[in-house]
N, C-alpha and C positions, 0 to 999 in steps of 0.2 A: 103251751098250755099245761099247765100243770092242776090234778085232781088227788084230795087227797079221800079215802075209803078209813074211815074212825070209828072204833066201835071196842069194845069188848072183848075177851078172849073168848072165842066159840060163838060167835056174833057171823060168821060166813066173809070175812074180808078175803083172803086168803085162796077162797074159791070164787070170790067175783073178780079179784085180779088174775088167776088164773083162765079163767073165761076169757078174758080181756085180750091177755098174751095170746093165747093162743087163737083168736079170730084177725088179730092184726096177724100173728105170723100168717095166717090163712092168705091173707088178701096181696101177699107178695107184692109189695109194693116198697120195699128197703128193709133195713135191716132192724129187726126187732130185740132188742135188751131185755133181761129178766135178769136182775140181781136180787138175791135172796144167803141167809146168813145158815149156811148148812146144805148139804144135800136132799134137802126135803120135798124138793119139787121136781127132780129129774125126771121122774117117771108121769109128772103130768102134764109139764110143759113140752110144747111139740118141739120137734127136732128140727126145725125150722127158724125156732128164736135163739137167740145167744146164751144159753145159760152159764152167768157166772155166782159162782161160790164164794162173796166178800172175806169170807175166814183164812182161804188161801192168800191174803194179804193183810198187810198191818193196817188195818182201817180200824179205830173206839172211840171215834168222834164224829160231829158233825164237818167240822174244816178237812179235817184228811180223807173223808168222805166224799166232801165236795171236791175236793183236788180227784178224788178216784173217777169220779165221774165227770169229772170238764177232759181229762186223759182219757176217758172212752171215745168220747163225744169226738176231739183232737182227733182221734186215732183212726175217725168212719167217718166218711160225709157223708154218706145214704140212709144214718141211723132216723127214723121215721117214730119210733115208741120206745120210752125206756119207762120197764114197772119195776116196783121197787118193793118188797116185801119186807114189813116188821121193818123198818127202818127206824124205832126208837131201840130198837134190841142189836141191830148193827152197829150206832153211837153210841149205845152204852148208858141211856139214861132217860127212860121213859119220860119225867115228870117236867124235864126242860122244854117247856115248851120256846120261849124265847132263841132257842138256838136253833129248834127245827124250823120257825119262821125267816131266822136270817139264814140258814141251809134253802129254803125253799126263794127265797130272794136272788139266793144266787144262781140258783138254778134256774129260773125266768130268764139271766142277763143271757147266761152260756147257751140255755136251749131253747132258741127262740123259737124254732120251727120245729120242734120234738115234741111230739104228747108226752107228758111224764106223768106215771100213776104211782101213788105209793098207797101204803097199809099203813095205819097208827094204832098200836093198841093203848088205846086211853079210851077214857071212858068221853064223849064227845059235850056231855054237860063241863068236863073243863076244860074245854079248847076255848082259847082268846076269839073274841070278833076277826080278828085279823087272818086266823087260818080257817077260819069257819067259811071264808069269803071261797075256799081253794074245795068245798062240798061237794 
């Protein structure tokens, strides 16, 4: 199941994904993901979920994004949530929306049995029908 959180910059994404991470890491029940582009969330994501730092690898797309993440997935069978922060700022190009749909396609095939949340800062009046469906 994949949810996407769109809004604004200073719109509170960022802290309802956080919320988010951290009551799944609570509920111990497999292994929780938090990929975010910077060390900005250390200190508020529990010690519990996996925090990794996308910048520490050559990820500025959406395809080599999605390959980073079907290789996480590969790499953990008990992965249970993967959130995802500012993922237009991780690929490199806020305005494509067409590439974050077929990123978010992909990620349906790979993570079938994985909640996946991300953050989008766009303004949600220009997201297509098509990603609006993912609310």
């Amino acid at each position: 199941m994949v949810k996407i959180i769109m809004g604004l910059k200073g719109t509170g994404k960022t802290k309802t994904l956080i919320d988010s991470v951290n009551t799944a890491a609570r509920a111990d029940h497999g292994s929780v993901i938090c990929i975010e582009k910077g060390p900005k969330l250390t200190y508020d994501v529990s010690h519990k979920a996996r925090l990794i730092n996308v910048e520490e690898y050559s990820v500025d797309n959406y395809e080599k994004f999605l390959g980073f993440v079907n290789g996480i997935i590969a790499g953990n069978f008990d992965i249970t949530d993967i959130f995802i922060d500012s993922i237009t700022k991780i690929c490199g190009n806020n305005a494509d929306m067409q590439s974050l749909l077929t990123f978010i396609e992909g990620i349906e095939k790979s993570a079938k049995d994985i909640n996946v949340m991300m953050t989008v800062s766009a303004d949600v009046a220009d997201a297509p029908e098509e990603i609006k469906k993912y609310f």
